[in-house]
C-alpha positions in Angstrom: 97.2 106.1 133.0 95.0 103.0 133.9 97.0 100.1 134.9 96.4 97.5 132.6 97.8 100.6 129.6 100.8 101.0 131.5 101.7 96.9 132.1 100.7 96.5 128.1 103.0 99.3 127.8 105.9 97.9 129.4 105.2 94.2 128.0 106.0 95.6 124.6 109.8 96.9 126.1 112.4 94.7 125.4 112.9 92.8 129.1 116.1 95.7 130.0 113.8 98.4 129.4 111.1 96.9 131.3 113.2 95.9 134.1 114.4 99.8 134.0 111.0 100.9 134.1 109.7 98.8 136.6 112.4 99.7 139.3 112.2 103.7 138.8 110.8 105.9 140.9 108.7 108.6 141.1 109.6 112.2 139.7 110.8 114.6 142.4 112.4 118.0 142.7 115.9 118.4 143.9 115.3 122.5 143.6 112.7 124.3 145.7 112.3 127.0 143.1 112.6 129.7 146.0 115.8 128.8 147.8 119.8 127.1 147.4 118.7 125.2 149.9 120.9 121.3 149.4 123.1 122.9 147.0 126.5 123.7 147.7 128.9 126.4 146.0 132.7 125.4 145.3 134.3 128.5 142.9 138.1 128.3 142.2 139.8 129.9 144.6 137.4 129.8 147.4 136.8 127.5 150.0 133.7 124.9 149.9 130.5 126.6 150.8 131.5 130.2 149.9 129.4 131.9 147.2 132.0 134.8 146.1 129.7 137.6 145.3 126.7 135.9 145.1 127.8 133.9 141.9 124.9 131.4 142.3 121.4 133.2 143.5 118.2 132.3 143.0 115.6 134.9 140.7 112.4 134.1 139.4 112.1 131.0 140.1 115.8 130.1 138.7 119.2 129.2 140.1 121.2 132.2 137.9 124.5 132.1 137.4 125.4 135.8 138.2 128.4 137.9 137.5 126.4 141.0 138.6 129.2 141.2 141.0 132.3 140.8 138.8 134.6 143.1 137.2 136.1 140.8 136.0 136.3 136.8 135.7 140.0 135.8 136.6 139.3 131.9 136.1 137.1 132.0 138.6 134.7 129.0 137.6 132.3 127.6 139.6 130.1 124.8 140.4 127.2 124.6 142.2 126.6 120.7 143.8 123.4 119.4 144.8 124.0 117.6 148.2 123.7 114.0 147.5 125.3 111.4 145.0 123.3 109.7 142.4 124.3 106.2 140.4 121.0 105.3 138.4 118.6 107.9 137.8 117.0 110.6 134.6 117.4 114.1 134.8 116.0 116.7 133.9 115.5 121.0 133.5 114.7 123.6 131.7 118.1 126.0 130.9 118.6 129.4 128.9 122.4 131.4 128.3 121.2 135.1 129.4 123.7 138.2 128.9 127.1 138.3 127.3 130.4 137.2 129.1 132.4 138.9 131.3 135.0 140.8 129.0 138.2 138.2 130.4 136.0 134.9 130.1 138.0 133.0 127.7 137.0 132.8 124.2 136.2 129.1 124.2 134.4 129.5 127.4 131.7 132.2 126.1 127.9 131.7 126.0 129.2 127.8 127.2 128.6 126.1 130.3 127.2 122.6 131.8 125.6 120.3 134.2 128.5 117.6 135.7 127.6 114.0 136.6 129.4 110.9 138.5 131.4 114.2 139.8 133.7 114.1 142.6 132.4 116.3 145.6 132.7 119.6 146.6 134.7 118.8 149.4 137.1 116.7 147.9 137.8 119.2 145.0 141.4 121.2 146.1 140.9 125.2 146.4 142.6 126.4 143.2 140.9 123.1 141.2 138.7 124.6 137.9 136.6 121.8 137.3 135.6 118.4 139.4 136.6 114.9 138.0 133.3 114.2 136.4 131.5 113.9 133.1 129.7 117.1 131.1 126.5 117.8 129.6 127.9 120.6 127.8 125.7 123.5 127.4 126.5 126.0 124.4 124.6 129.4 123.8 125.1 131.0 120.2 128.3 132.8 120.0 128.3 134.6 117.1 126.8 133.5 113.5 128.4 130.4 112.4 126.6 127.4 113.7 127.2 126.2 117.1 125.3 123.1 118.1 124.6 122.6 122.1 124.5 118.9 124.0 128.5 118.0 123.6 130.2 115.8 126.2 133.4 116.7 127.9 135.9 114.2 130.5 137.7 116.4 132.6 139.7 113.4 134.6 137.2 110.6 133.0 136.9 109.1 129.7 133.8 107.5 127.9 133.3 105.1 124.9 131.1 105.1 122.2 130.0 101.7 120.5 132.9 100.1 123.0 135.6 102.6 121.3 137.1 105.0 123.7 137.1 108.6 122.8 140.1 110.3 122.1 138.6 114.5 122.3 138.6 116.0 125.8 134.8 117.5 124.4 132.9 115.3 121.7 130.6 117.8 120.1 127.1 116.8 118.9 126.4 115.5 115.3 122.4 116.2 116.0 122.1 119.2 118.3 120.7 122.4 117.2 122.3 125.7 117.6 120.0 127.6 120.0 119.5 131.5 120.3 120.4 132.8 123.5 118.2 133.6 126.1 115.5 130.8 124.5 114.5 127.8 127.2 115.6 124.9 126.6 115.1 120.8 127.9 117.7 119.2 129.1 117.5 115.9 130.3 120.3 113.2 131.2 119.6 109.4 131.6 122.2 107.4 133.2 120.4 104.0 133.5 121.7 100.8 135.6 123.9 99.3 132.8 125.8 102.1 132.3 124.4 103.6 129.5 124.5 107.4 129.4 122.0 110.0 126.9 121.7 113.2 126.6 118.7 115.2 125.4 117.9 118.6 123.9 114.4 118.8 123.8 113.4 115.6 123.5 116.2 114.4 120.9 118.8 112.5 121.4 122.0 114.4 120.7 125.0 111.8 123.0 124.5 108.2 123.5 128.0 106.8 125.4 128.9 104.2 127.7 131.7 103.1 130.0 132.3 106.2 132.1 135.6 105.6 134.0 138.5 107.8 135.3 141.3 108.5 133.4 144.0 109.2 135.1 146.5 110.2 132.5 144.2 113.3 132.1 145.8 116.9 132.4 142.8 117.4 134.6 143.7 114.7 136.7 146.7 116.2 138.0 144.8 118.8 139.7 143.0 116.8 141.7 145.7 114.2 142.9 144.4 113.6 146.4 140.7 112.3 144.8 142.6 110.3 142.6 145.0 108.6 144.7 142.2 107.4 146.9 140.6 105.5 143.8 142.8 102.6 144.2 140.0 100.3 143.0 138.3 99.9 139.4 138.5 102.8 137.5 134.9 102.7 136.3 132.8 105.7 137.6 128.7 104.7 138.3 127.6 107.0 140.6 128.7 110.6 142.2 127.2 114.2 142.6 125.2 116.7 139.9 126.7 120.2 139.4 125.3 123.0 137.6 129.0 125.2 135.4 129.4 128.8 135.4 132.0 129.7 133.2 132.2 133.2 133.1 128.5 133.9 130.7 125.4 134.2 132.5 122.5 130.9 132.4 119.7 130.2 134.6 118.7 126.4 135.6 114.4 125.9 136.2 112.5 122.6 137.2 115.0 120.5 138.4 114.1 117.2 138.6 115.1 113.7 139.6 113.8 110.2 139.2 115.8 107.4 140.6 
């Protein structure tokens, strides 16, 4: 795009959005598309680093989420953490839910799964913790006929507010999503700009718009996680921490990941 298009372009922005636009940086991959290379493994029950039966591999192009080597699920969910924290950036991929669950993954947790943001690390996580404190793009597949929109939020160990009122559901499901078909790609992108402001996006739409990310520590998922959460002695608000792509017990792949700071 010529020069003069794109400062006529960002004139018209109101002067937040333009100072947003003006400080961001270019588009870059955070996956190679070939490799796990900077990502890091943490599944409940294991220690940091260890990929129990090759839950996360990579496959035509895709980080899967595999239970190929499962019998069964146990509780063991995973996350898989790219290697560096983030605080102002846009994200975005291209997902699809594959096969059916494992036949112990708990009902809730079918065809569901997520990417985590301002997430505590891998290494900080305790070995029987479930999920990291963080925030969750929640990720939904179609689970049998009723509708069953994607693009929720979840707080395990956080809370968020919407219009400056705190929410008071653990997951705050979509008004706007759509229910998409398994195995279909899908966009996801996340936006967490410099004021705080967080959106989520199904392709293209907005489906969340939140702000005021902070730690909660009256949360039952807090208590897991005591040791992270004694260390926050400071403000409770959360602006910045690590990305993490959920497996939950159902099968998803993750393509063209992408960052812009």
């Amino acid at each position: 795009m010529p020069r003069l298009v794109v400062l006529a372009a960002c004139l018209a922005l109101p002067f937040s959005a333009q100072a947003q636009a003006s400080q961001a940086g270019d588009w870059r991959p955070i996956f190679d598309g070939r490799t796990l290379d900077g990502w890091t493994p943490k599944i409940t029950g294991y220690p940091v680093g260890e990929n129990y039966a090759e839950t996360f591999i990579v496959q035509d192009g895709a980080i899967r989420v595999s239970y190929a080597g499962y019998d069964k699920f146990e509780g063991r969910f995973g996350h898989l953490f790219y290697r560096s924290p983030f605080k102002a950036y846009r994200l975005r991929l291209n997902y699809r839910v594959l096969d059916a669950a494992l036949p112990d993954t708990p009902v809730w947790a079918r065809a569901n799964s997520g990417v985590m943001f301002h997430s505590q690390s891998p290494q900080s996580m305790t070995l029987d913790q479930p999920f990291p404190i963080s925030v969750e793009f929640q990720i939904l597949g179609r689970d049998g006929e009723g509708p069953r929109p994607t693009g929720a939020v979840c707080t395990p160990g956080t809370r968020i507010a919407f219009d400056g009122v705190l929410a008071k559901e653990h997951c705050v499901t979509s008004k706007t999503a759509p229910t998409i078909a398994n195995g279909t790609w899908t966009k996801l992108e996340l936006d967490v700009l410099p004021n705080g402001e967080v959106f989520q996006k199904i392709n293209g739409q907005v489906v969340q718009h939140y702000a005021g990310v902070e730690l909660d520590p009256s949360d039952r998922f807090a208590a897991v996680a005591k040791a992270y959460m004694a260390e926050r002695t400071g403000p409770l608000a959360l602006t910045e921490g690590y990305i993490a792509l959920q497996g939950e017990g159902h099968s998803i792949e993750f393509k063209d990941i992408e960052i812009q700071e």
